[in-house]
TORNU-779328 format. One line per field, with one value per atom (N, C-alpha, C, O, CB): residue in one letter; x, y, z; atom name. Coordinates in nm, 2 decimals. Glycine has a CB too. Layout:
# TORNU-779328
rest: [A ...]
X: [X ...]
Y: [Y ...]
Z: [Z ...]
atom: [CA ...]
//
This chain:
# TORNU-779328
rest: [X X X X X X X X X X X X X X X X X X X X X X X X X X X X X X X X X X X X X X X X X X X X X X X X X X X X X X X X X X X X X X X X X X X X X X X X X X X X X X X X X X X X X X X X X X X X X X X X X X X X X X X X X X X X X X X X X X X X X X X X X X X X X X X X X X X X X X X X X X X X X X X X X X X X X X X X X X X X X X X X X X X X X X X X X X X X X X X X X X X X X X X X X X X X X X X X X X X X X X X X X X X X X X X X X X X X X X X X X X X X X X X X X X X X X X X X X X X X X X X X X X X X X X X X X X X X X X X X X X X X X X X X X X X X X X X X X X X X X X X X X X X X X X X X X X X X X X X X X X X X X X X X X X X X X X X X X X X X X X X X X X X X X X X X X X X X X X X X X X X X X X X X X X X X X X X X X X X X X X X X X X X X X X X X X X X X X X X X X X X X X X X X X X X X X X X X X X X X X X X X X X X X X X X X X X X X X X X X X X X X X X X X X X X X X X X X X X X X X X X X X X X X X X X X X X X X X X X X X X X X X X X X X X X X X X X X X X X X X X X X X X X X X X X X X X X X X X X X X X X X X X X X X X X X X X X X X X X X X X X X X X X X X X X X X X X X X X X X X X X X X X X X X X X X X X X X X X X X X X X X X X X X X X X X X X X X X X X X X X X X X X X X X X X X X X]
X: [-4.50 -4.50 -4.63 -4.73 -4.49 -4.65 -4.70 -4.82 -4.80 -4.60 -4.93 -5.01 -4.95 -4.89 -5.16 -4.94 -4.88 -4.76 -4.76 -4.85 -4.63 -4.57 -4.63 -4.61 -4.46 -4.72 -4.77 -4.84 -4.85 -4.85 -4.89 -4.94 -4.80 -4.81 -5.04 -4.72 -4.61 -4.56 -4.58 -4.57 -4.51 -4.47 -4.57 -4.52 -4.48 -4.67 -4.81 -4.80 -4.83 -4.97 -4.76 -4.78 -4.65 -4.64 -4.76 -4.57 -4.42 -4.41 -4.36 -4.32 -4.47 -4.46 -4.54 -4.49 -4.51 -4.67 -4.78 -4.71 -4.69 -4.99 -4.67 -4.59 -4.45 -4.47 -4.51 -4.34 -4.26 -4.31 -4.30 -4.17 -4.38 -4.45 -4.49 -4.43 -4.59 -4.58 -4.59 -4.54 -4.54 -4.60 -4.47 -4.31 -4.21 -4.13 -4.19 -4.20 -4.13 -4.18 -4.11 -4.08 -4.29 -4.44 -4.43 -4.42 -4.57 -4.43 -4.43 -4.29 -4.28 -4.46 -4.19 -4.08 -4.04 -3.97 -4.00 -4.08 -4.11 -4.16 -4.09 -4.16 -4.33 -4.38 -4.27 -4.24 -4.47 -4.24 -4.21 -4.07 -4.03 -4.21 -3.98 -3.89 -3.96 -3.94 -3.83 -4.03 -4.11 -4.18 -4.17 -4.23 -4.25 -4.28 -4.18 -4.19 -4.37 -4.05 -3.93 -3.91 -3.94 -3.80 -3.88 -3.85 -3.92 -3.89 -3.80 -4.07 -4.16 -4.19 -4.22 -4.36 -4.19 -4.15 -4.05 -4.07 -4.10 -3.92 -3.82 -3.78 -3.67 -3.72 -3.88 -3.88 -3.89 -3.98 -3.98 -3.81 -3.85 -3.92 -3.96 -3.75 -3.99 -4.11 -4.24 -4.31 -4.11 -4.25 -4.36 -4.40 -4.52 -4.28 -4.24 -4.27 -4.21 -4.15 -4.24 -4.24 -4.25 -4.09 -4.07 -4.27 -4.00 -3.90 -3.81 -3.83 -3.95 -3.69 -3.58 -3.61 -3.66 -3.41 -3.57 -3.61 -3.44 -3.38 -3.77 -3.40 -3.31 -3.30 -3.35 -3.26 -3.25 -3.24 -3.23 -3.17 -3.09 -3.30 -3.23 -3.33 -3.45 -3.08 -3.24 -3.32 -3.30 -3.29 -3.22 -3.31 -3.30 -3.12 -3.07 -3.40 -3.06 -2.94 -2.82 -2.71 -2.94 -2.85 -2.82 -2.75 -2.64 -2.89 -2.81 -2.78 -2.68 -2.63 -2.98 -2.67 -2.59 -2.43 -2.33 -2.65 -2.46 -2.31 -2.27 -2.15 -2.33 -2.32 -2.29 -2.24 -2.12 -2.46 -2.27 -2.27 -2.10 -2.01 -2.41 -2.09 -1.98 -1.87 -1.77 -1.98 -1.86 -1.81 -1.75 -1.63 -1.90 -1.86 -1.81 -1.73 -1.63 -1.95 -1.77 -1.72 -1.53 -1.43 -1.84 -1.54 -1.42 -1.33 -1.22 -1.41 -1.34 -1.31 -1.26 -1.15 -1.50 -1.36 -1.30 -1.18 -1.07 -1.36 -1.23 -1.08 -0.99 -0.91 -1.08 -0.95 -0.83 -0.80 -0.68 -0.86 -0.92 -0.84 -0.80 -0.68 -0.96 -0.88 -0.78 -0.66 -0.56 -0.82 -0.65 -0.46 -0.39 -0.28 -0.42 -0.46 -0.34 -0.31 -0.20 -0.37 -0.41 -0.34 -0.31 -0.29 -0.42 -0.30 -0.20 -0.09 0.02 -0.20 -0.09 0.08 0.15 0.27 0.08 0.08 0.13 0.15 0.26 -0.03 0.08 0.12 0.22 0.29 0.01 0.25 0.41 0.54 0.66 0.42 0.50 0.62 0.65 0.76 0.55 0.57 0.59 0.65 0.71 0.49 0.65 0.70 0.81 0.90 0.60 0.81 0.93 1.08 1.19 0.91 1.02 1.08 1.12 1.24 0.95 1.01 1.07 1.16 1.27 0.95 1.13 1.27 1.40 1.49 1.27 1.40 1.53 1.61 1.72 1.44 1.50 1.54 1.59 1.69 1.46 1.56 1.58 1.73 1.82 1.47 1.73 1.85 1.91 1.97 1.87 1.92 2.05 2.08 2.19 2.05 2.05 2.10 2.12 2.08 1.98 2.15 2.17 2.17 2.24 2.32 2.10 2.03 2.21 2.26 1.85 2.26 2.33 2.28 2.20 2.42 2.32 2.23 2.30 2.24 2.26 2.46 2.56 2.56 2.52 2.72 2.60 2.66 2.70 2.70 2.54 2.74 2.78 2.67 2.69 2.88 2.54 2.43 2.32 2.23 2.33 2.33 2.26 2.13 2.08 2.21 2.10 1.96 1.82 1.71 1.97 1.82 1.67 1.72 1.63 1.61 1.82 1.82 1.78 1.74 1.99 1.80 1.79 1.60 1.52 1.91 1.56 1.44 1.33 1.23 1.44 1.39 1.34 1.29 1.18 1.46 1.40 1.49 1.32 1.21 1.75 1.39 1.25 1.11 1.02 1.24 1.08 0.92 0.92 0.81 0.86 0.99 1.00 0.96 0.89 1.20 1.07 1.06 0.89 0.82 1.22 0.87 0.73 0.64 0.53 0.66 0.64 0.52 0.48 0.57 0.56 0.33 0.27 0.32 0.32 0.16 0.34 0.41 0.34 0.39 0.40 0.21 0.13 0.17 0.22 0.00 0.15 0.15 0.34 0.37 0.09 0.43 0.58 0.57 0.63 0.65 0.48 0.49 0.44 0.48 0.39 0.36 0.23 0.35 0.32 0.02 0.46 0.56 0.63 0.65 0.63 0.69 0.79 0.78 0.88 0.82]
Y: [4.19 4.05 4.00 4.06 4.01 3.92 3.84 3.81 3.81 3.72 3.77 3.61 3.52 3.49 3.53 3.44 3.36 3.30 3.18 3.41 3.40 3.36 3.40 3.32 3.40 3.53 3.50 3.38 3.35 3.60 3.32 3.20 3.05 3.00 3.17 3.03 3.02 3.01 2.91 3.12 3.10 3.18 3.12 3.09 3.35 3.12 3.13 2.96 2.93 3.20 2.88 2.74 2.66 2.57 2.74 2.74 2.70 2.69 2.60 2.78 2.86 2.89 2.76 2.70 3.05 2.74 2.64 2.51 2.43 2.64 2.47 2.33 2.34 2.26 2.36 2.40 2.39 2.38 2.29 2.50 2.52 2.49 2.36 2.28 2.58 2.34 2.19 2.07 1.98 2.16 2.10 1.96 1.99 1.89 1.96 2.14 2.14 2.11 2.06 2.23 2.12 2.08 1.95 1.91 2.07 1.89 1.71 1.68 1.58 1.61 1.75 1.70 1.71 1.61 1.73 1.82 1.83 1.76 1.66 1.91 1.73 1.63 1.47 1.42 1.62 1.43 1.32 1.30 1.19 1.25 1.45 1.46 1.41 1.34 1.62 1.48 1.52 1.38 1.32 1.66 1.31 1.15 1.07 0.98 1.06 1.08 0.99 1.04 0.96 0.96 1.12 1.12 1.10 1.08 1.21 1.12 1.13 0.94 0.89 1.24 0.86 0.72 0.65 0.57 0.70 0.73 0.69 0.74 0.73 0.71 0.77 0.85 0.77 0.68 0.96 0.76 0.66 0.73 0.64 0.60 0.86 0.87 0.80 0.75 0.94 0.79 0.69 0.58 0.56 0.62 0.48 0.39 0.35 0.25 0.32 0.48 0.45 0.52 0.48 0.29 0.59 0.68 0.51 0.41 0.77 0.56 0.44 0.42 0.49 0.46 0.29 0.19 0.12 0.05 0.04 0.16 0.09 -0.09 -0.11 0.15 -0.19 -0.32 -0.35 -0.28 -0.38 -0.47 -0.49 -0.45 -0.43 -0.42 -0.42 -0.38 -0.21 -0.13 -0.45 -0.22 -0.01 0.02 0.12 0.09 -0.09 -0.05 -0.10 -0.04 -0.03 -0.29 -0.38 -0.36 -0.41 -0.43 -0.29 -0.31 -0.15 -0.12 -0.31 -0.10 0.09 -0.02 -0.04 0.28 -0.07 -0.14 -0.25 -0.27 -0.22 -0.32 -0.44 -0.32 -0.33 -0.58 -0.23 -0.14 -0.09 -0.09 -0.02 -0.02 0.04 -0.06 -0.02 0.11 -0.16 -0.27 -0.30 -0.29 -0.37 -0.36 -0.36 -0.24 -0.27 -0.36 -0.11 -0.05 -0.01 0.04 0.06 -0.07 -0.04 -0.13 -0.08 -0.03 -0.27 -0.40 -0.34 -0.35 -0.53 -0.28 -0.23 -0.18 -0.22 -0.17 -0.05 0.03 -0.03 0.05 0.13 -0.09 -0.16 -0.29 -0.33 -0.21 -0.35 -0.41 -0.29 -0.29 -0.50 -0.21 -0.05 -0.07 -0.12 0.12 0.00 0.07 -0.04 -0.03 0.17 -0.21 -0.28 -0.29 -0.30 -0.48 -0.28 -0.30 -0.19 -0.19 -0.38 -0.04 0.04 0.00 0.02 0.18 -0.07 -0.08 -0.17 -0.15 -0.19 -0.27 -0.41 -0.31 -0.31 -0.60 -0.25 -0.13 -0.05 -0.01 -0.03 -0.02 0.07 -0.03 -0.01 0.20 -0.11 -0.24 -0.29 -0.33 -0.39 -0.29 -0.33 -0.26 -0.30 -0.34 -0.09 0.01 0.04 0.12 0.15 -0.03 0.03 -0.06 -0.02 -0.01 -0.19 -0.33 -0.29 -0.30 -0.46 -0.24 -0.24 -0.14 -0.15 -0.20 -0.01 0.07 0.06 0.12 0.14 -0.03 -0.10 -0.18 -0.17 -0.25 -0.26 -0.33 -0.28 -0.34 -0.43 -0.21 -0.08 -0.02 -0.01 0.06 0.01 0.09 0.03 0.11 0.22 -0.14 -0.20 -0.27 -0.33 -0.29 -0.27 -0.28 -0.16 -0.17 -0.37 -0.13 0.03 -0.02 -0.12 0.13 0.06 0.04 0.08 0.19 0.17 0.01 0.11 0.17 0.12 0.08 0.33 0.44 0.37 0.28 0.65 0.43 0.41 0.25 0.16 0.46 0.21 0.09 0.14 0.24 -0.09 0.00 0.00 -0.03 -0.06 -0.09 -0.01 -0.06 0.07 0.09 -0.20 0.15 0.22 0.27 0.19 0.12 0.37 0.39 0.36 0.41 0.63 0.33 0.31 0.18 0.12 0.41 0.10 -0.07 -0.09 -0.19 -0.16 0.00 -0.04 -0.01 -0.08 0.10 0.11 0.13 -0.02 -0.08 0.25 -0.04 -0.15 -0.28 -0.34 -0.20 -0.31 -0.42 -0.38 -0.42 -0.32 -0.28 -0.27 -0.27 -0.31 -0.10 -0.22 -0.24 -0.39 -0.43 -0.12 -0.47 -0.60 -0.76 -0.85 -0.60 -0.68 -0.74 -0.71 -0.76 -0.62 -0.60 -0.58 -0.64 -0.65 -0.37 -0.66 -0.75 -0.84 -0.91 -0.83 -0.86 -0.98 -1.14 -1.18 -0.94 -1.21 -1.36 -1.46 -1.55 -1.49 -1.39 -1.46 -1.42 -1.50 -1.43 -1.26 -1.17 -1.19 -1.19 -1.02 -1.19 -1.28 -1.39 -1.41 -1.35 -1.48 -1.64 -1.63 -1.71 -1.76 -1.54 -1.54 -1.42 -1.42 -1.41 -1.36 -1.32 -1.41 -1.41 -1.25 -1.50 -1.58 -1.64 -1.72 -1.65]
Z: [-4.18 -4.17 -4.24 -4.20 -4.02 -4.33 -4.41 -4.30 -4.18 -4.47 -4.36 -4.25 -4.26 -4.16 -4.27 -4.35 -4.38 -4.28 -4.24 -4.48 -4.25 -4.15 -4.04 -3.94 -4.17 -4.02 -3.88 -3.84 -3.72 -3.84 -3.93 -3.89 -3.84 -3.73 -4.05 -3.92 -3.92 -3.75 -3.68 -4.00 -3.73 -3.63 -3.49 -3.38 -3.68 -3.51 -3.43 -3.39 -3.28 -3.54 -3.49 -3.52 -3.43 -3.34 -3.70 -3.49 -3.41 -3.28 -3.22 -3.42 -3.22 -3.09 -3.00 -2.91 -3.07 -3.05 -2.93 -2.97 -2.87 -2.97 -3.07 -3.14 -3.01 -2.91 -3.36 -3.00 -2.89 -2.72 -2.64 -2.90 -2.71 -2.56 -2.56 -2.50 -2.53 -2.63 -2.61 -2.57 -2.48 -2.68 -2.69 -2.66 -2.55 -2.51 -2.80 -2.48 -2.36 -2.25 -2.16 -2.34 -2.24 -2.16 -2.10 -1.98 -2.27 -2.24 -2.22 -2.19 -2.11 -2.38 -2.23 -2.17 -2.05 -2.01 -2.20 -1.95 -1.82 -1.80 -1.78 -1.77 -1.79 -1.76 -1.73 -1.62 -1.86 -1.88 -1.84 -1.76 -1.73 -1.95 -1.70 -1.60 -1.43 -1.33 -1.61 -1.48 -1.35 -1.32 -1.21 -1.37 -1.42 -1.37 -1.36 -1.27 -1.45 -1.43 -1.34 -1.25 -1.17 -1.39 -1.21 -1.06 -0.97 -0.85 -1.02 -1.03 -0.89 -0.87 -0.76 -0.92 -0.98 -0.98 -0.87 -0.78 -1.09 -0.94 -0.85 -0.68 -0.62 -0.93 -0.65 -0.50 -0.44 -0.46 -0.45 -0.34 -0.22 -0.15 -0.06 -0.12 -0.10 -0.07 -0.08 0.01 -0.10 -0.24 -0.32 -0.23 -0.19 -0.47 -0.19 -0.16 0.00 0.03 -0.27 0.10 0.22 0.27 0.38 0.24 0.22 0.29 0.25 0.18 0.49 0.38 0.39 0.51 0.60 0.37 0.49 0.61 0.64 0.56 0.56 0.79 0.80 0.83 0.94 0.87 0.76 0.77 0.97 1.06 0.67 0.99 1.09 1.22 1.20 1.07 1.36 1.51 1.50 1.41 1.69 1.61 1.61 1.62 1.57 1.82 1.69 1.71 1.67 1.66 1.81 1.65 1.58 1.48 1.46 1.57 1.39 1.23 1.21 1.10 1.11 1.31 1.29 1.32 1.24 1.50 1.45 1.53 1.42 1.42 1.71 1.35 1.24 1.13 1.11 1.18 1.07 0.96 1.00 0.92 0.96 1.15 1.18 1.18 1.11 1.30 1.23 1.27 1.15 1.12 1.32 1.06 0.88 0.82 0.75 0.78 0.83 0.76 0.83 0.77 0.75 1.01 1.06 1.00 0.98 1.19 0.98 0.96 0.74 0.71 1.01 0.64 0.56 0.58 0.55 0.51 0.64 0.67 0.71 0.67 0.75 0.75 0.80 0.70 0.68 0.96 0.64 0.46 0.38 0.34 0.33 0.35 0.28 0.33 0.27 0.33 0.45 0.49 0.50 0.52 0.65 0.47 0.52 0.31 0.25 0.66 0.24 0.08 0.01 -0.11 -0.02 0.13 0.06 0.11 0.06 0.07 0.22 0.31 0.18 0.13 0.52 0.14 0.09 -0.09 -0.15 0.10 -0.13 -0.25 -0.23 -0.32 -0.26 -0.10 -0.10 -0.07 -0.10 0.03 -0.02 -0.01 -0.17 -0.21 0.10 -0.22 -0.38 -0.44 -0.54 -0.45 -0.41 -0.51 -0.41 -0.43 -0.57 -0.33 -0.24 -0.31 -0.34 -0.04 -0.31 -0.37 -0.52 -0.57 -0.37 -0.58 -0.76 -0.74 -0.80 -0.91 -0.65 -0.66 -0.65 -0.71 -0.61 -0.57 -0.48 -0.64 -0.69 -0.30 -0.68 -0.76 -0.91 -0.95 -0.77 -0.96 -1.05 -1.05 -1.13 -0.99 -0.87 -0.89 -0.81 -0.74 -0.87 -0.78 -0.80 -0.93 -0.93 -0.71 -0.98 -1.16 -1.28 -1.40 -1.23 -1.26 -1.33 -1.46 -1.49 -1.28 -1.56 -1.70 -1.79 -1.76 -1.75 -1.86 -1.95 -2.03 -2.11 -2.00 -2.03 -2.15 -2.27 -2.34 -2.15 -2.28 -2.39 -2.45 -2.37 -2.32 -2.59 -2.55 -2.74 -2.79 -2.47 -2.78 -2.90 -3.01 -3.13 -2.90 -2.93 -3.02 -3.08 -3.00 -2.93 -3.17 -3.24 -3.13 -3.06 -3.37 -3.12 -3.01 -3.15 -3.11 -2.92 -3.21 -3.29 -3.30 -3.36 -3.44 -3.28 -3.29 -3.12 -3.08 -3.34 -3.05 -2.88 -2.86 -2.79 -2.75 -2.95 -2.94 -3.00 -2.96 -3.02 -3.07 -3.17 -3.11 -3.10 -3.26 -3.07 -2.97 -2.83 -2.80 -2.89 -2.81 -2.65 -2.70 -2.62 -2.54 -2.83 -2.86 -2.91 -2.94 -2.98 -2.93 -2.99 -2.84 -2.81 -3.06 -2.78 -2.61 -2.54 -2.45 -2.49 -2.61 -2.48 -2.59 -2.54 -2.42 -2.65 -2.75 -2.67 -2.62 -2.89 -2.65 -2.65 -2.74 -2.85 -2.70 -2.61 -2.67 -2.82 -2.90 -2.52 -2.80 -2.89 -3.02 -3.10 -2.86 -3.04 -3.14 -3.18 -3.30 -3.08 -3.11 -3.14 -3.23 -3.34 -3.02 -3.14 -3.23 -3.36 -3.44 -3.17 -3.39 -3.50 -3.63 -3.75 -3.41 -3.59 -3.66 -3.71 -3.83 -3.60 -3.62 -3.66 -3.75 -3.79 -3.59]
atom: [N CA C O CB N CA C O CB N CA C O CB N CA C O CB N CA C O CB N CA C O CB N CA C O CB N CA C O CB N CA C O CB N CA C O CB N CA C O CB N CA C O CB N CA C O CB N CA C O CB N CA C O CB N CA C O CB N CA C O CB N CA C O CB N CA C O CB N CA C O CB N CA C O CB N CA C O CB N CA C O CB N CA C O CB N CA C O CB N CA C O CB N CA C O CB N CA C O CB N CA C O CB N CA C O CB N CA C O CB N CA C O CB N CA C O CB N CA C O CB N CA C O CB N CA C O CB N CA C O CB N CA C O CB N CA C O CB N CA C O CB N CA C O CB N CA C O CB N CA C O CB N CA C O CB N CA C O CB N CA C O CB N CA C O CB N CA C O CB N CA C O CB N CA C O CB N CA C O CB N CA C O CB N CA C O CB N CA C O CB N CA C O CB N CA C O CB N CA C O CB N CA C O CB N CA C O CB N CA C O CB N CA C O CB N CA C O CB N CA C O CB N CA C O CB N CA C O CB N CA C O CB N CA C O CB N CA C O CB N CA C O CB N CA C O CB N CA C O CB N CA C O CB N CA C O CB N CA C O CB N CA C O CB N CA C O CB N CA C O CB N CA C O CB N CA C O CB N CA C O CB N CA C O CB N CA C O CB N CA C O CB N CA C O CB N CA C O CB N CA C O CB N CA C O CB N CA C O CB N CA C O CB N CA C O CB N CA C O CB N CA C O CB N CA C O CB N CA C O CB N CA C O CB N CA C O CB N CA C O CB N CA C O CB N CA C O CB N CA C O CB N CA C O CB N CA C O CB N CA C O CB N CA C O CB N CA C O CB N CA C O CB N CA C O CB N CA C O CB N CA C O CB N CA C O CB N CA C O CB N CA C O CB N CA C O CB N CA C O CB N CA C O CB N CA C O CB N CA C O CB N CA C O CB]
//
């Protein structure tokens, strides 16, 4: 090996330590920034016992808007099914299947993007 590259080599190595160095560092000062340690732990809002029973209260009061708008979510899919398969689609008809394809990508277009054809 040359000096030349041992120098090289020698140059590189303290040049990265370095720069991983500082990159730690500046890990290590965001987080020690963003610690709520830093700035006093968590503090719960509120009395000692007050603010737990308003929290549960709230969060029981959620739950029960959840399960009532999955209930009102399966009444809907219960509804489009019903409605689906009381009208039964005809597969067959006398109309070409790439004029029926046509036909259904034409229908799902945006009304705007229709008018702006015409």
């Amino acid at each position: 090996m040359t000096p030349e590259l041992r120098t090289v080599l020698e140059i590189a190595g303290v040049g990265s330590t370095l720069l991983f160095l500082a990159l730690g560092g500046l890990v290590t000062l965001m987080y020690a920034l963003t610690s709520p340690l830093l700035y006093g732990g968590f503090k719960l809002p509120g009395g000692s016992g007050t603010g737990r029973t308003k929290a549960a209260e709230r969060a029981r009061l959620e739950a029960a808007a959840e399960q009532e708008r999955q209930r009102q979510a399966v009444a809907i899919a219960v509804a489009v099914a019903r409605a689906r398969a009381a009208r039964p689609i005809p597969l067959e008809s006398g109309v070409p299947a790439w004029r029926r394809i046509h036909r259904a990508q034409r229908l799902g277009q945006p009304t705007e993007r229709a008018r702006a054809r015409l």
